[in-house]
MIDOSE-1310 file (N, C-alpha, C; in nm, 2 decimals, decimal comma, always signed):
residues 150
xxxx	+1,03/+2,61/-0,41/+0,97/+2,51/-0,32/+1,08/+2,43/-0,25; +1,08/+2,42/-0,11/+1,16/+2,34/-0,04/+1,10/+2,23/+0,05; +1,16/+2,13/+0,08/+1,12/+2,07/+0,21/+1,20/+2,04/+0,32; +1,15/+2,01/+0,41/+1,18/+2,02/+0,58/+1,28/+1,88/+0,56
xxxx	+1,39/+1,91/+0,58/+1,51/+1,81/+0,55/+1,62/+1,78/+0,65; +1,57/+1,89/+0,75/+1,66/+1,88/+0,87/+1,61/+1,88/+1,00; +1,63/+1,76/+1,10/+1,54/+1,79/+1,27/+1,62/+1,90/+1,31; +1,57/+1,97/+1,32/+1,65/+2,13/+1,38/+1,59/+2,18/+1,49
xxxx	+1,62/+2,33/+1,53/+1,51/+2,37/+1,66/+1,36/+2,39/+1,62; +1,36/+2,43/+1,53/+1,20/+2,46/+1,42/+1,10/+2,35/+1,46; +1,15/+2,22/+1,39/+1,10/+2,12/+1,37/+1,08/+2,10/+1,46; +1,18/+2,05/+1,61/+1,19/+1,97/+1,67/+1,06/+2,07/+1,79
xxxx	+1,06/+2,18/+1,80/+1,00/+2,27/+1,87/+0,83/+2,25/+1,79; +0,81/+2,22/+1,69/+0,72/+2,18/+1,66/+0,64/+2,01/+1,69; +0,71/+1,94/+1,68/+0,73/+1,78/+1,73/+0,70/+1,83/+1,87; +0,71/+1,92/+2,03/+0,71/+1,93/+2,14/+0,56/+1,97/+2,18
xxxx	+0,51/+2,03/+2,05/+0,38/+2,11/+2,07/+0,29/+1,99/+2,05; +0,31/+1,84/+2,03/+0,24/+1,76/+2,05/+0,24/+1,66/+2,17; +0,30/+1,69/+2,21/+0,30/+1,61/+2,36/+0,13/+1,66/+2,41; +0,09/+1,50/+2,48/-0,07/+1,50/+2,46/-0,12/+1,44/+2,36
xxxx	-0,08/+1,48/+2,18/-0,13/+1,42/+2,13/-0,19/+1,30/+2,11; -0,30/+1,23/+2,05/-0,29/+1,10/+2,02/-0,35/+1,11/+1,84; -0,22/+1,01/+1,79/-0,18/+1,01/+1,64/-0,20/+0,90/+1,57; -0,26/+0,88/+1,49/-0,27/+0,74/+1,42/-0,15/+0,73/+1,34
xxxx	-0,18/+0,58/+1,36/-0,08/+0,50/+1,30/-0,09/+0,48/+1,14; +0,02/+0,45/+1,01/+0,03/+0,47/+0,90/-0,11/+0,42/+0,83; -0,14/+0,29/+0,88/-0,21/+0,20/+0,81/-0,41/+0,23/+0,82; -0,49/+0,27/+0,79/-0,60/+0,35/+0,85/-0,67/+0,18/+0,88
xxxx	-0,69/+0,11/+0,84/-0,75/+0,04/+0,81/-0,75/-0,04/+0,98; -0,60/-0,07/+1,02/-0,56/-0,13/+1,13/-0,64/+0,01/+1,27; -0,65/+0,09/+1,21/-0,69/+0,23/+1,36/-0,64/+0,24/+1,49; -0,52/+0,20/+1,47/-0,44/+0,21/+1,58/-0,40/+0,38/+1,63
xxxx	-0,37/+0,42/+1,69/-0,32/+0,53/+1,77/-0,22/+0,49/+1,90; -0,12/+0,61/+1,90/+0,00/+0,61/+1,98/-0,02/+0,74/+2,04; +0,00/+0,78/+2,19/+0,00/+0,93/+2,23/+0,13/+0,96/+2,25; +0,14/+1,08/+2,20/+0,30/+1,18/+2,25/+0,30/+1,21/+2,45
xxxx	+0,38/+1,13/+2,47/+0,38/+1,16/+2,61/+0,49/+1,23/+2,64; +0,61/+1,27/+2,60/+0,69/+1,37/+2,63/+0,75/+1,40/+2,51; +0,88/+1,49/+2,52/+0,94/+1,52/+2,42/+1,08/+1,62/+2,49; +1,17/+1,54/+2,46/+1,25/+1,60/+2,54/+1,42/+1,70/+2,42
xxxx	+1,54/+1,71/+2,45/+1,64/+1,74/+2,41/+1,68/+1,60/+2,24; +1,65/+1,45/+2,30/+1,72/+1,39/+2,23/+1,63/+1,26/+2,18; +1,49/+1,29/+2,20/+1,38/+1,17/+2,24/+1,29/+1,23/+2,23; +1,18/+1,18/+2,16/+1,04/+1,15/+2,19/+1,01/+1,01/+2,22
xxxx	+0,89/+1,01/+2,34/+0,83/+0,90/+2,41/+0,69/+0,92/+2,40; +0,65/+0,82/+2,35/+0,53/+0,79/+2,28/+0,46/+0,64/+2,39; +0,34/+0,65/+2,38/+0,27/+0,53/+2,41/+0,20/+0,43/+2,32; +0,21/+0,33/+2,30/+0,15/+0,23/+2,26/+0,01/+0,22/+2,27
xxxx	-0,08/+0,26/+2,19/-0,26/+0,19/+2,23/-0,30/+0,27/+2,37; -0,40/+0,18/+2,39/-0,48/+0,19/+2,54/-0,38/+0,10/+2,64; -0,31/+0,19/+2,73/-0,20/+0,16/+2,86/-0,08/+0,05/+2,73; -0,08/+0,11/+2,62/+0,05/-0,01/+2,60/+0,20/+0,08/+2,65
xxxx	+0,30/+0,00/+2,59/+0,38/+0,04/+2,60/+0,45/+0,19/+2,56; +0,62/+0,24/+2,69/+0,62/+0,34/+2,63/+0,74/+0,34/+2,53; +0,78/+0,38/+2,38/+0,88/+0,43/+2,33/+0,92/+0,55/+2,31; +1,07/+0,48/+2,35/+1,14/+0,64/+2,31/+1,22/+0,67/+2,14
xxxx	+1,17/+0,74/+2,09/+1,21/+0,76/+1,95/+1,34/+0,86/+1,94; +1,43/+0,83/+1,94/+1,59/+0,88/+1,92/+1,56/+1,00/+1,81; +1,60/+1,12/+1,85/+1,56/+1,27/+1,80/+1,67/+1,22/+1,60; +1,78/+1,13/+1,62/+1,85/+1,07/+1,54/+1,79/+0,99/+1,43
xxxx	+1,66/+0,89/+1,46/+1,55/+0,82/+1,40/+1,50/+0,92/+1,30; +1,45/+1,04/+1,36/+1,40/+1,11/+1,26/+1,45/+1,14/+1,15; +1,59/+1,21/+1,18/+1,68/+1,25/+1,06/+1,69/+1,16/+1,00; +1,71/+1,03/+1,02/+1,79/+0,91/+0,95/+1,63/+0,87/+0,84
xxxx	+1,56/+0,92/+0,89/+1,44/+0,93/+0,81/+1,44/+1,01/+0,67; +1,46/+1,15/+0,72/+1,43/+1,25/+0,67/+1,56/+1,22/+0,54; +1,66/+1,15/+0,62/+1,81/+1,17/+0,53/+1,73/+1,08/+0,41; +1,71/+0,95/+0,43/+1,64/+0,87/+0,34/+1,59/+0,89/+0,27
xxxx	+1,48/+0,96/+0,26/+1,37/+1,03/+0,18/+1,42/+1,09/+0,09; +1,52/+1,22/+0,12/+1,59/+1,31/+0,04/+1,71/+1,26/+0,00; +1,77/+1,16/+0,01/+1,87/+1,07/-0,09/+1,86/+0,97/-0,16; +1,71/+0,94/-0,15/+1,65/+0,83/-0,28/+1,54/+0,92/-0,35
xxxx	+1,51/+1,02/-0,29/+1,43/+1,10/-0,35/+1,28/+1,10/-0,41; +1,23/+1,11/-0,26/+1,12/+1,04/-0,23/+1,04/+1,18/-0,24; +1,07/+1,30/-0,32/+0,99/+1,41/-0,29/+0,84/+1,45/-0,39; +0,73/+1,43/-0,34/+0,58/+1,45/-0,39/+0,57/+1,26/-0,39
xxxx	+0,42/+1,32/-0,42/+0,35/+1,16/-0,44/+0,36/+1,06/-0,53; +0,41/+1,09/-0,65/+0,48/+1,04/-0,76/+0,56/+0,98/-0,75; +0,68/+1,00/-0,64/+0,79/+0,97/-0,58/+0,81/+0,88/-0,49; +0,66/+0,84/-0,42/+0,64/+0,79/-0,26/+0,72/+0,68/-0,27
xxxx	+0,75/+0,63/-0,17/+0,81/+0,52/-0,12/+0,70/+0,39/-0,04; +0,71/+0,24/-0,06/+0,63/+0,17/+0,09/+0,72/+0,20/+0,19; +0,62/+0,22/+0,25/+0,67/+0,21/+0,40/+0,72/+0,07/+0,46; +0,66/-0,02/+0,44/+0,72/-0,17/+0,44/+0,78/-0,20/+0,60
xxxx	+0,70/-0,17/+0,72/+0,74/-0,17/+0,83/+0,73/-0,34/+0,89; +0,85/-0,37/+0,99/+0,80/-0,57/+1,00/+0,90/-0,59/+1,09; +0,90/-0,63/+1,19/+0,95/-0,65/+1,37/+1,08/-0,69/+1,27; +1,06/-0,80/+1,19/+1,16/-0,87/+1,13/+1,27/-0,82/+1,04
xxxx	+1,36/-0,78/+1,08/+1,47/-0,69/+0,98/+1,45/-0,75/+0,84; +1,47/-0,87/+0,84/+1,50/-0,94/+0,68/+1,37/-0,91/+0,59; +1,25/-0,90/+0,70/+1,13/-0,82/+0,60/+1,11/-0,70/+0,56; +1,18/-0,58/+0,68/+1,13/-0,45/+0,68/+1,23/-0,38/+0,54
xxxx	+1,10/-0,30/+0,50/+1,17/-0,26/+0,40/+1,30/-0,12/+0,45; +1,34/-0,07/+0,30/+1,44/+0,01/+0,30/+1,44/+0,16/+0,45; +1,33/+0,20/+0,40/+1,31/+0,28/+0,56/+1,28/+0,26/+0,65; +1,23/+0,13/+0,68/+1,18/+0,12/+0,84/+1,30/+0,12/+0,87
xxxx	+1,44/-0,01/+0,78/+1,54/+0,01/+0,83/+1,63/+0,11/+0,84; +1,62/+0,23/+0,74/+1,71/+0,32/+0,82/+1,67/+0,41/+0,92; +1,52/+0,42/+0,97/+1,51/+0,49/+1,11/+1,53/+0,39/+1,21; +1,55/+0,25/+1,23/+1,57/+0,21/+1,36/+1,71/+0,15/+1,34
xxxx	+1,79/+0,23/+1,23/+1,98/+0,20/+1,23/+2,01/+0,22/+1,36; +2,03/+0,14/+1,47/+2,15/+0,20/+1,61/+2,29/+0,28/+1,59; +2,31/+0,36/+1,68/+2,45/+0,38/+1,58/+2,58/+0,32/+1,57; +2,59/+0,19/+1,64/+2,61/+0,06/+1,62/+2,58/+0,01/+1,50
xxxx	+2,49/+0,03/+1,40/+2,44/-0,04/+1,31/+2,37/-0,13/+1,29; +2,31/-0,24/+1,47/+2,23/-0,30/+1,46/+2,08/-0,21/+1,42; +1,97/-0,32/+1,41/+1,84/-0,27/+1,39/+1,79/-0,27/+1,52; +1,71/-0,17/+1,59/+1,66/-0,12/+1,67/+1,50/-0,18/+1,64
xxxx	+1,40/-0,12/+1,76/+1,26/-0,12/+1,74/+1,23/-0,09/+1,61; +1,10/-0,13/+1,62/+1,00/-0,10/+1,48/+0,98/+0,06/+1,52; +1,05/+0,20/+1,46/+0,96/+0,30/+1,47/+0,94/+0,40/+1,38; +0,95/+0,36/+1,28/+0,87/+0,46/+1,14/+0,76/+0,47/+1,16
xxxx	+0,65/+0,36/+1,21/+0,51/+0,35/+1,21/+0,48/+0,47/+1,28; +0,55/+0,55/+1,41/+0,51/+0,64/+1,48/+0,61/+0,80/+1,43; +0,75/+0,77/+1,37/+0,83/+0,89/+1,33/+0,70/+0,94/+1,20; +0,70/+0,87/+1,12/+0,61/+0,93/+1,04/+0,47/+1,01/+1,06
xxxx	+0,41/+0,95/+1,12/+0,29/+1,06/+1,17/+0,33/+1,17/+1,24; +0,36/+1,19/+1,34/+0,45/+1,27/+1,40/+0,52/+1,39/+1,28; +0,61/+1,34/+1,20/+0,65/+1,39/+1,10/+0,53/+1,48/+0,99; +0,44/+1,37/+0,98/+0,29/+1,44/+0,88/+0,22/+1,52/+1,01
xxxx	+0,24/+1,52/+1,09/+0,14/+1,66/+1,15/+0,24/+1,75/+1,17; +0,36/+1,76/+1,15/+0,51/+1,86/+1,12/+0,47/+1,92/+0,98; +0,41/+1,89/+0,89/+0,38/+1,88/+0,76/+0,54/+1,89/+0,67; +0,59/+1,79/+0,72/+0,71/+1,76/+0,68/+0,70/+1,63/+0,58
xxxx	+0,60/+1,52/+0,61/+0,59/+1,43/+0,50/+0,39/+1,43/+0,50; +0,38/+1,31/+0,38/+0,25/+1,29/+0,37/+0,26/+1,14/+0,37; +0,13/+1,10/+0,38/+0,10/+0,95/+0,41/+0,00/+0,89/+0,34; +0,03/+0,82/+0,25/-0,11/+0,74/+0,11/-0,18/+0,66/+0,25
xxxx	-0,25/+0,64/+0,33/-0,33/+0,60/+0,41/-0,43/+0,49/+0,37; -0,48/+0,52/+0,29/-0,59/+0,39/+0,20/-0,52/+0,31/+0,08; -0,41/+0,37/+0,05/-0,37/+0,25/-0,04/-0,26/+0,14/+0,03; -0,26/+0,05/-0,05/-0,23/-0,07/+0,01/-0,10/-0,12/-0,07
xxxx	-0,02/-0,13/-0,12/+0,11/-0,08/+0,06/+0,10/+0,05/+0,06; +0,06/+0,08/+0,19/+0,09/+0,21/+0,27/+0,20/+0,23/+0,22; +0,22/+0,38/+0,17/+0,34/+0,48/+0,15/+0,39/+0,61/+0,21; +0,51/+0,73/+0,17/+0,46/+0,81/+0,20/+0,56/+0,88/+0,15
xxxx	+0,61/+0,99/+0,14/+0,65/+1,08/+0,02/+0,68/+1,21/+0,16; +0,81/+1,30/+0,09/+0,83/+1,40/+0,16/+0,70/+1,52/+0,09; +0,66/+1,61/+0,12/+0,58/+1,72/+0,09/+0,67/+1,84/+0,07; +0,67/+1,92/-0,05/+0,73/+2,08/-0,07/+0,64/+2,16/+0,02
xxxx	+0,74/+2,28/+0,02/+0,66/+2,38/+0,13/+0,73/+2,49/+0,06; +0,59/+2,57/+0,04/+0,59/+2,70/-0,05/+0,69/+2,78/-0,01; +0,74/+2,93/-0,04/+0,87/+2,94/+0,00/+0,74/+3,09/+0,07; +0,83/+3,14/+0,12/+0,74/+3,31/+0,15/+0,74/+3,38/+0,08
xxxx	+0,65/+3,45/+0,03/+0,63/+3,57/-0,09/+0,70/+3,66/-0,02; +0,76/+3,75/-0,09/+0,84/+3,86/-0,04/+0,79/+3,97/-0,14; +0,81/+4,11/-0,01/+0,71/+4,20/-0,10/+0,84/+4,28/-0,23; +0,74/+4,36/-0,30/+0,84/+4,40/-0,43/+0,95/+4,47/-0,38
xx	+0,94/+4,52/-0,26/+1,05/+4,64/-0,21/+1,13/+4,55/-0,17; +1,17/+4,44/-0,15/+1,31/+4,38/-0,12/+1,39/+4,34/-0,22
């Protein structure tokens, strides 16, 4: 069993097949939703709510995600992490802050709230939705059976 550990062409070609989408946000309870409005080389651009704002999510955000995950070792649900997302650096927890690292090292937007869904319809992570702190954990992915003649 492995998991999806790298933004690569795969992934990222999969992340593009949602442009259109509209994706809820971590917390179920709050029922927010964000649409995928493009998806380009180095970015995804997302919208905020009904006419809110647009963000662009640095194709870098993700990995710095994904790096996260798989260096504290956040893999299955046993494992999960909070998500701990908060405008406020000195509040946001450990991952919000390393997907909106600049590569300056200042803190950037709030955007885990939107890398992560995005990510769970990649089925590259999963998301505790109803519990309270919201978490979310990388997912294994089965390997391919290979037939007996190889």
């Amino acid at each position: 069993m492995t998991c999806i550990t790298q933004v690569d062409s795969t992934l990222w070609a999969l992340i593009g097949r949602l442009q259109g989408a509209e994706i809820q946000t971590p917390y179920t309870p709050s029922n927010k939703y964000f649409q995928v409005e493009s998806v380009n080389a180095n970015a995804v651009v997302i919208r905020t709510g009904e006419g809110g704002s647009a963000v662009a999510l640095r194709r870098e955000a993700f990995q710095q995600t994904l790096d996260y995950l798989v260096k504290h070792e956040h893999v299955g649900e046993s494992n999960a992490i909070k998500i701990e997302s908060n405008h406020n650096g000195e509040l946001a927890g450990p991952l919000c802050k390393a997907a909106r690292e600049l590569p300056n090292g200042d803190l950037g937007t709030v955007v885990i709230t939107y890398i992560l869904p995005i990510l769970e319809q990649c089925e590259a992570v999963a998301i505790g939705r109803l519990s309270r702190p919201t978490t979310t954990w990388l997912i294994t992915q089965r390997e391919p059976l290979r037939s007996s003649g190889q």
